[in-house]
TORPARO-374929 format. One record per residue (C-alpha): x, y, z negated; residue number from 1; residue in one letter. Coordinates in Angstrom, 3 decimals. Each point is the difference from the previous one (the first is absolute). Example, Ala and Ser with C-alpha at 12.3 -4.5 7.8 and 13.67 -1.06 7.14 Angstrom:
% TORPARO-374929
{X:12.300 | Y:-4.500 | Z:-7.800 | n:1 | res:A}
{X:1.370 | Y:3.440 | Z:0.660 | n:2 | res:S}
This chain:
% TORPARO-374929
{X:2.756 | Y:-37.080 | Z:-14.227 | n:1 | res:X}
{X:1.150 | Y:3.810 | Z:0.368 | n:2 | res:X}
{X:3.154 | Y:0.606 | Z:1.197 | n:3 | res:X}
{X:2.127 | Y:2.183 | Z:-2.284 | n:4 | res:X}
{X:3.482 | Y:2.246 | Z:0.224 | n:5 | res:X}
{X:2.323 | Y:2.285 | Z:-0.567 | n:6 | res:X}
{X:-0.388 | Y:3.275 | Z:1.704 | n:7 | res:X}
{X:2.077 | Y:3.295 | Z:-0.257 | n:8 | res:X}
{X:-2.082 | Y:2.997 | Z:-0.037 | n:9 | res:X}
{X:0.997 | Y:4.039 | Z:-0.485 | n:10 | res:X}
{X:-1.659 | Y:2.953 | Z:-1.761 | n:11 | res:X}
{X:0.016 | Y:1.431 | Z:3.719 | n:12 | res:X}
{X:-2.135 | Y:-2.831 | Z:1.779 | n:13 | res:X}
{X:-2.892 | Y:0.018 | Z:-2.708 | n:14 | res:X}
{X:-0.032 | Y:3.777 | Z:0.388 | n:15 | res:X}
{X:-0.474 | Y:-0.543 | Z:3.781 | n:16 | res:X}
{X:-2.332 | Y:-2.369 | Z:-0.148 | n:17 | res:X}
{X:-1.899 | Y:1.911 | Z:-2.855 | n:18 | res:X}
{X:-0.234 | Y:3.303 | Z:1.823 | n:19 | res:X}
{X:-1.456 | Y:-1.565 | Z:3.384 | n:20 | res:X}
{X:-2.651 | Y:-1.549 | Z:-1.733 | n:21 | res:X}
{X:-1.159 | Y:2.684 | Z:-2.308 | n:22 | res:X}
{X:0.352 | Y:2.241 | Z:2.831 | n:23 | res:X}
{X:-2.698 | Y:-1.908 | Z:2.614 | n:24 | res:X}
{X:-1.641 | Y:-0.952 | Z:-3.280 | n:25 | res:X}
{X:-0.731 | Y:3.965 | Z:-0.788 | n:26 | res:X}
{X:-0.304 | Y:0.561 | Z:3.696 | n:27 | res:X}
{X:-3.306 | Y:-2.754 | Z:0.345 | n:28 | res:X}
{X:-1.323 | Y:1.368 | Z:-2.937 | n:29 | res:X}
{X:0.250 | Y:4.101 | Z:0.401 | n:30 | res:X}
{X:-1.630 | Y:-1.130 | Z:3.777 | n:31 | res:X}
{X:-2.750 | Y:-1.319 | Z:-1.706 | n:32 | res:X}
{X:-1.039 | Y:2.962 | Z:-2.263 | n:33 | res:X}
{X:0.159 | Y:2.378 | Z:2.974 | n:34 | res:X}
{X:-2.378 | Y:-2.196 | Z:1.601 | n:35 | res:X}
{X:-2.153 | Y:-0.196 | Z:-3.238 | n:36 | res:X}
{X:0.145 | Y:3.863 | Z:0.315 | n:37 | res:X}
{X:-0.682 | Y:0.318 | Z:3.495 | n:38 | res:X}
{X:-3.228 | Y:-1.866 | Z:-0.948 | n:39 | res:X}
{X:-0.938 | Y:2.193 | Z:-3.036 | n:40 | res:X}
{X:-0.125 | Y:3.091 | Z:2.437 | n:41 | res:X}
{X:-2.500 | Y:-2.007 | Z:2.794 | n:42 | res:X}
{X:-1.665 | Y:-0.319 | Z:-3.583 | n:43 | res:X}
{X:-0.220 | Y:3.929 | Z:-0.561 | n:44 | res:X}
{X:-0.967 | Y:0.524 | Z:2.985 | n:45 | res:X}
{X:-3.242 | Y:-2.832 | Z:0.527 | n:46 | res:X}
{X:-1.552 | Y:0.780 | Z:-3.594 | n:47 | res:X}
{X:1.212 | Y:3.907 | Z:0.045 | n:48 | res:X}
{X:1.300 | Y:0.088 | Z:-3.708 | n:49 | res:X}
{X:1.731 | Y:2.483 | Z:-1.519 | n:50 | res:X}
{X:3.984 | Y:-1.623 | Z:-0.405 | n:51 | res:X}
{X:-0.313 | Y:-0.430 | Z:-3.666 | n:52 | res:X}
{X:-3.430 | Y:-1.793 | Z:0.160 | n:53 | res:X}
{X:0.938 | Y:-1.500 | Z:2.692 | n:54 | res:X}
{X:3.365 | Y:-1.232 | Z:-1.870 | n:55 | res:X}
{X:-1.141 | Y:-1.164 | Z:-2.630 | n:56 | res:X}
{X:-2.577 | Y:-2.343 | Z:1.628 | n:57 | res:X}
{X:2.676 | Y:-1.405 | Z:2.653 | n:58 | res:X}
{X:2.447 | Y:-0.902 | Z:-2.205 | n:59 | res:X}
{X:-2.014 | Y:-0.897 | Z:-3.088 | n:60 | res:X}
{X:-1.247 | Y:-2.852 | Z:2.004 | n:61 | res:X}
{X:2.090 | Y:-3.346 | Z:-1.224 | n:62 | res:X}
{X:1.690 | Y:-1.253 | Z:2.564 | n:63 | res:X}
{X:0.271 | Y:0.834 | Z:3.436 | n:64 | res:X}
{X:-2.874 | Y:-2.117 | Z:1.376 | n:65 | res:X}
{X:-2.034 | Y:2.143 | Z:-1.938 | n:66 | res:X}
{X:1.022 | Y:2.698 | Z:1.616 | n:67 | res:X}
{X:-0.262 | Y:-1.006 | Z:3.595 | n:68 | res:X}
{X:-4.020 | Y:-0.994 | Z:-0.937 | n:69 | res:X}
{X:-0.517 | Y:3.879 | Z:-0.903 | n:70 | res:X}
{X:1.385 | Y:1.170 | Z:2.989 | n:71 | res:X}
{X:-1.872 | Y:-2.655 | Z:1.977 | n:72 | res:X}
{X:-2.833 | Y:0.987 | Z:-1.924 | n:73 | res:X}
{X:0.541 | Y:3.734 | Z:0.787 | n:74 | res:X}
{X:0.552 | Y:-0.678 | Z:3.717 | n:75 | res:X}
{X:-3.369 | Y:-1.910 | Z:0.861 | n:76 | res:X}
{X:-1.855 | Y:3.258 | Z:-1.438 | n:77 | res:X}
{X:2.188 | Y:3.147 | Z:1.363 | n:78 | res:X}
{X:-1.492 | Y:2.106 | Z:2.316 | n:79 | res:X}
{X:2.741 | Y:1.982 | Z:0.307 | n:80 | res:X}
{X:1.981 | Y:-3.386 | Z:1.599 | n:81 | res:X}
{X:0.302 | Y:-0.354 | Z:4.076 | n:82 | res:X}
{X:-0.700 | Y:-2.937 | Z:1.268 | n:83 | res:X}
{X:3.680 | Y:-0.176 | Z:0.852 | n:84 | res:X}
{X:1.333 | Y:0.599 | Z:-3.187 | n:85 | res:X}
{X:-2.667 | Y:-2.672 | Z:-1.789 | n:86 | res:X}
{X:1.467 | Y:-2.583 | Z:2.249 | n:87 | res:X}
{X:3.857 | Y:1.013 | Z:-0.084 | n:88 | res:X}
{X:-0.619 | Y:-0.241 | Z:-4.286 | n:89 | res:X}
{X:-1.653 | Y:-3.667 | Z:-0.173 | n:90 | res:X}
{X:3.101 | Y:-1.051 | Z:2.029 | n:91 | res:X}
{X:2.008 | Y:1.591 | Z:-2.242 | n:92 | res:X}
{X:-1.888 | Y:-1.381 | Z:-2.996 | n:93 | res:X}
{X:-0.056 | Y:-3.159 | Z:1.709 | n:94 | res:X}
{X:3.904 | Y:-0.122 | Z:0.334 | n:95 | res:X}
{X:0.770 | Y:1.556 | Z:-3.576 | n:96 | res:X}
{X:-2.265 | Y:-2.477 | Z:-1.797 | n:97 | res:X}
{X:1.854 | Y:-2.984 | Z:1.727 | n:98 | res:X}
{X:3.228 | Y:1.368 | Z:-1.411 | n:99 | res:X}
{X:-0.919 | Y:0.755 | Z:-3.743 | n:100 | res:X}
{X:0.673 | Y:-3.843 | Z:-0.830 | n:101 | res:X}
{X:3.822 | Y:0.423 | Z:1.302 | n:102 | res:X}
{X:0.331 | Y:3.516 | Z:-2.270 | n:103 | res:X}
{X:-1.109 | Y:-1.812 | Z:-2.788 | n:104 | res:X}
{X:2.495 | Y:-2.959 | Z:0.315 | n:105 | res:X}
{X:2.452 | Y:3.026 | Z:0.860 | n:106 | res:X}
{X:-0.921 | Y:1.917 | Z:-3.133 | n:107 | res:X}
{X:-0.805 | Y:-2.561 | Z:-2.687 | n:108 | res:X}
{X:2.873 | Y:-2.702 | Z:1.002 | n:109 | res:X}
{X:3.231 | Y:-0.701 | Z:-1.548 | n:110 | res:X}
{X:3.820 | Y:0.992 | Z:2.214 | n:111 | res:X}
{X:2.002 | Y:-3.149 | Z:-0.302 | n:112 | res:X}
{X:3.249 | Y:0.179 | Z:0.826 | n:113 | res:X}
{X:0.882 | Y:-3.038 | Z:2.393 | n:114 | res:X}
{X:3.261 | Y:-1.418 | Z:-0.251 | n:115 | res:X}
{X:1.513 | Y:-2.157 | Z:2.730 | n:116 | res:X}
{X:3.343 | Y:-0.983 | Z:1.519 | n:117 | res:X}
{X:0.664 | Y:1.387 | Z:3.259 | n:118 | res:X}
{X:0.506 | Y:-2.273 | Z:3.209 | n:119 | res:X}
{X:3.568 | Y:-0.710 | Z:0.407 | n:120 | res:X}
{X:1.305 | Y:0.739 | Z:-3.410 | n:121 | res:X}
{X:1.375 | Y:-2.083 | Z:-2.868 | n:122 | res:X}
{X:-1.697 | Y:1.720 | Z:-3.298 | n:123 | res:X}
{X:-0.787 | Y:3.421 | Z:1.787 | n:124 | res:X}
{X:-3.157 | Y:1.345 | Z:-1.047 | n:125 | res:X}
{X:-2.740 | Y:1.739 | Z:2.072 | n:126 | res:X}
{X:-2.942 | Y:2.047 | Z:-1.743 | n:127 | res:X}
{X:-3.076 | Y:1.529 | Z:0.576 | n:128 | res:X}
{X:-3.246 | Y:0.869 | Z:-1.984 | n:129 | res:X}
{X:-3.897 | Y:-1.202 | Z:1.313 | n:130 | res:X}
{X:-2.650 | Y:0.221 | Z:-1.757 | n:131 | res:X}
{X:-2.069 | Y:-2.744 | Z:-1.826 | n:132 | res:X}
{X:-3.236 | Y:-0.138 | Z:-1.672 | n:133 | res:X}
{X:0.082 | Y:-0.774 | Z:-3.873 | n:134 | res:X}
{X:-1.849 | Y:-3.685 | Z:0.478 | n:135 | res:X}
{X:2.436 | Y:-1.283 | Z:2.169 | n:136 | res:X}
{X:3.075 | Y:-2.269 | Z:-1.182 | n:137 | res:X}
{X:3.241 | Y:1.246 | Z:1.806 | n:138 | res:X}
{X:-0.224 | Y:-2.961 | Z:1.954 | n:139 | res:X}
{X:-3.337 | Y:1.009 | Z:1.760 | n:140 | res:X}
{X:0.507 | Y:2.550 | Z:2.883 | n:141 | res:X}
{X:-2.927 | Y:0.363 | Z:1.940 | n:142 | res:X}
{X:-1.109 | Y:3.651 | Z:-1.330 | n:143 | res:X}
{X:3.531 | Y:1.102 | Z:-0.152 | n:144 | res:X}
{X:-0.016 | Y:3.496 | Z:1.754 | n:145 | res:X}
{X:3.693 | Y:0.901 | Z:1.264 | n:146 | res:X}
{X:1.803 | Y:3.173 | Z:0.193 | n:147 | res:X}
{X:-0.579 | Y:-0.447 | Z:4.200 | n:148 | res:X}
{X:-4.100 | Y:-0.851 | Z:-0.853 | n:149 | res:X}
{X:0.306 | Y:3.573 | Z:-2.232 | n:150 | res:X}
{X:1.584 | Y:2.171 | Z:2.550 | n:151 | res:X}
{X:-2.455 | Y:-0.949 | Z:2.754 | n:152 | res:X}
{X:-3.151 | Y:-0.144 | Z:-1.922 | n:153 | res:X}
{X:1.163 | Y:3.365 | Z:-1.516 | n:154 | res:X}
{X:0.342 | Y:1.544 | Z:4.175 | n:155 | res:X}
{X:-3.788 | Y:-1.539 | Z:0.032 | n:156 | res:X}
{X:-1.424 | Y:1.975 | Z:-2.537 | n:157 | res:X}
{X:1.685 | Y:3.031 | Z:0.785 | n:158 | res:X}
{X:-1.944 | Y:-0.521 | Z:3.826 | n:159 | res:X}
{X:-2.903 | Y:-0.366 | Z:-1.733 | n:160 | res:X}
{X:-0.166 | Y:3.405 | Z:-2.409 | n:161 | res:X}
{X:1.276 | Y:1.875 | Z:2.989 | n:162 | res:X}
{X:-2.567 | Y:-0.626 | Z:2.093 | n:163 | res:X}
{X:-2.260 | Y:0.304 | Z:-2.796 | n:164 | res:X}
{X:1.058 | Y:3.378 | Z:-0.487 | n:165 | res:X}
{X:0.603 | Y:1.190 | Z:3.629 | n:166 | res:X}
{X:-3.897 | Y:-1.029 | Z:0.582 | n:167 | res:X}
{X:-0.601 | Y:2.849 | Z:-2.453 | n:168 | res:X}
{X:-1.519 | Y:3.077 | Z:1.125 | n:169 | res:X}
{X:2.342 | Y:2.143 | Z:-1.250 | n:170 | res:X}
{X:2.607 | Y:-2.333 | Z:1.405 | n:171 | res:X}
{X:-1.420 | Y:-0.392 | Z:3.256 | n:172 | res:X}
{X:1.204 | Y:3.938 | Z:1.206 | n:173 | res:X}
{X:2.873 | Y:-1.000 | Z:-0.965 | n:174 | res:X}
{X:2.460 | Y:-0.372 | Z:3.563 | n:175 | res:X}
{X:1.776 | Y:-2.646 | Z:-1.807 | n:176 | res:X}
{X:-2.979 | Y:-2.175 | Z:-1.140 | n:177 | res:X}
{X:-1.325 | Y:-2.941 | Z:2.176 | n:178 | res:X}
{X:-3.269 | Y:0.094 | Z:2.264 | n:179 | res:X}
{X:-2.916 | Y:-2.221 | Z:-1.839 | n:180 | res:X}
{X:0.507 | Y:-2.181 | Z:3.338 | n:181 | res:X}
{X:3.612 | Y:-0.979 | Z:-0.971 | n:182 | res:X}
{X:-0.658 | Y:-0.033 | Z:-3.988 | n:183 | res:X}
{X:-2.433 | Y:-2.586 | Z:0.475 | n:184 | res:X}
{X:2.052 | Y:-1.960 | Z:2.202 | n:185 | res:X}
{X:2.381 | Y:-0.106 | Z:-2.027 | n:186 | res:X}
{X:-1.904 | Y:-0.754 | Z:-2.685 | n:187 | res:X}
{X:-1.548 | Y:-3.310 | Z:2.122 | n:188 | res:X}
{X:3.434 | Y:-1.083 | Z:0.391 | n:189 | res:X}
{X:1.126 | Y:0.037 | Z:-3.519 | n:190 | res:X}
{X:1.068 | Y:-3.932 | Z:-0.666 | n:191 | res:X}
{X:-2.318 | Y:-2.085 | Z:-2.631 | n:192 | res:X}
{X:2.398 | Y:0.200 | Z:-2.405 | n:193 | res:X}
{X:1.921 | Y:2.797 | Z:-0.585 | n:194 | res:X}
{X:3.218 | Y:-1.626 | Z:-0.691 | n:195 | res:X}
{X:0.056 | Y:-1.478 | Z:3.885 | n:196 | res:X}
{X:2.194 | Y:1.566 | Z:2.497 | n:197 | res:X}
{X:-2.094 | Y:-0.414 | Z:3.006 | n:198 | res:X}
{X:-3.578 | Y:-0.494 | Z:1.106 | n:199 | res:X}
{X:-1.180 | Y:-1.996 | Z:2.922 | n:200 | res:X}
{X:-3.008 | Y:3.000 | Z:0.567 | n:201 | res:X}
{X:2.171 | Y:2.838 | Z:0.296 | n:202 | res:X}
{X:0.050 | Y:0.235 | Z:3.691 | n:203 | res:X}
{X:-3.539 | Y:-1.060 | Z:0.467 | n:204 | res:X}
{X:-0.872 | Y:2.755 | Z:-3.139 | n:205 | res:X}
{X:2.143 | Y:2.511 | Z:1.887 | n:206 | res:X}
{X:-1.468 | Y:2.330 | Z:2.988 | n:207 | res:X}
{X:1.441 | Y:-0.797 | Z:3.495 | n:208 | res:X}
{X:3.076 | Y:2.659 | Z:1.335 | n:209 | res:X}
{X:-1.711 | Y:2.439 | Z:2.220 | n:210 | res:X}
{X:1.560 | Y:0.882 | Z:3.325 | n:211 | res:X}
{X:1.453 | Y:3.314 | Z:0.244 | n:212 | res:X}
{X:-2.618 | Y:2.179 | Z:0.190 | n:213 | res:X}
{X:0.548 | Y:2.865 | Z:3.315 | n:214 | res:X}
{X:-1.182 | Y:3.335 | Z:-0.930 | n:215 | res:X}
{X:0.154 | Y:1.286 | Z:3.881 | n:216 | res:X}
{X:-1.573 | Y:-2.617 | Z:1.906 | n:217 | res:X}
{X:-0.158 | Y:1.794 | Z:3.180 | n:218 | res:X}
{X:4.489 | Y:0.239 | Z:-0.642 | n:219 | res:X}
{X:-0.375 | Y:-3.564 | Z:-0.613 | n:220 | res:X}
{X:-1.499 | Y:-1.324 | Z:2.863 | n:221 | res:X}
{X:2.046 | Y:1.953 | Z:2.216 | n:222 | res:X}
{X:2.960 | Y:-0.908 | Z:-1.221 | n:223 | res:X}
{X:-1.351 | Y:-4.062 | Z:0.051 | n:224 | res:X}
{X:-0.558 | Y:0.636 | Z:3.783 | n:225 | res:X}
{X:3.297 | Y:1.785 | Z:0.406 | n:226 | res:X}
{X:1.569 | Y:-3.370 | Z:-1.172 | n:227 | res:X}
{X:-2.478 | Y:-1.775 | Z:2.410 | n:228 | res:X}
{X:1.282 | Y:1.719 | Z:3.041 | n:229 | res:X}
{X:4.062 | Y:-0.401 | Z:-0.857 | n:230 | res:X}
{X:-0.170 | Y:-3.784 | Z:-1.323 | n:231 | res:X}
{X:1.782 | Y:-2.100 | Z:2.565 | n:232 | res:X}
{X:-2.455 | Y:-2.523 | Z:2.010 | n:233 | res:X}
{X:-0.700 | Y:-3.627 | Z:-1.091 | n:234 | res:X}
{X:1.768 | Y:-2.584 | Z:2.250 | n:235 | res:X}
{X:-2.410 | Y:-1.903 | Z:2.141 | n:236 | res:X}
């Protein structure tokens, strides 16, 4: 049987707990539509539409899995695609598809505000908001998506548009863009789901450190034999 009691809880705690969630809450989901958006302008680009065709096909699709099967569409028959570019995009597509299902429990689910008494305390009350999907009693808490599970999964997506966006063209002579090279790495390393802080394949996704790279090798291997000549012997 449920435990129950008295707690003692002020105007100022709700408001704190209210404003951190709305704020990660807004944060996921603003992420998401500039990665929606960094799409619709690989979509311009593949099937060369003017923006308000092009807009009006995009986005009248219902639903974003809709969308994503244009663009994949689009991609297998652009010319105007490099080979590097087709293969950076079904990553992309790849990784964005996987994480529709967690915007959609983001976007269509219910904030609950979770009550609890904090460790230590006699009738002191701690709060915070997840979110739960409207088929699930209170009770049930395995899709419950936390204000921690918002926050990280909204860092994901904003990865994800940006290198979306810095594989652009018009991005690309950009000095503060990424090469393709690290956008798709970065892209391989994205976690499975988007709400996970850490991903077993980022270092194997990642390229290796490069050595320092000597512009004068002729300085270079005079100075290596300079230290050659003045390092003290080895002991016998």
């Amino acid at each position: 049987m449920p435990r129950t009691f008295t707690f003692k809880m002020d105007k100022e705690q709700l408001a704190h707990a209210s404003a951190e969630f709305y704020h990660f809450y807004g944060h996921a989901l603003a992420r998401w539509a500039q990665l929606e958006m960094a799409l619709y302008y690989w979509f311009v680009r593949t099937t060369g539409m003017q923006d308000a065709m092009a807009r009006a096909i995009f986005y009248g699709a219902r639903g974003f899995m809709a969308r994503t099967e244009m663009l994949e569409g689009a991609i297998e028959h652009a010319s105007i695609l490099k080979p590097t570019e087709k293969s950076f995009l079904k990553e992309a597509l790849k990784k964005a598809k996987g994480y529709s299902s967690f915007r959609n429990k983001v976007a269509h689910g219910e904030p609950r505000l979770n009550v609890v008494e904090a460790a230590g305390t006699e009738g002191e009350a701690k709060l915070h908001f997840t979110i739960t999907q409207g088929r699930n009693t209170p009770s049930e808490t395995e899709e419950t998506i936390s204000v921690a599970q918002l926050r990280t999964a909204g860092d994901t997506f904003h990865i994800l548009a940006q290198c979306v966006r810095d594989m652009l063209p018009v991005s690309v002579k950009n000095p503060t863009a990424k090469p393709p090279e690290e956008c798709l790495a970065l892209v391989l390393a994205l976690p499975t789901e988007p709400s996970s802080k850490s991903d077993p394949t980022l270092k194997a996704s990642s390229p290796p450190p490069q050595g320092r790279v000597h512009r004068n090798k002729r300085e270079h291997r005079a100075a290596q034999k300079g230290r050659k000549q003045v390092s003290p012997p080895e002991n016998e």
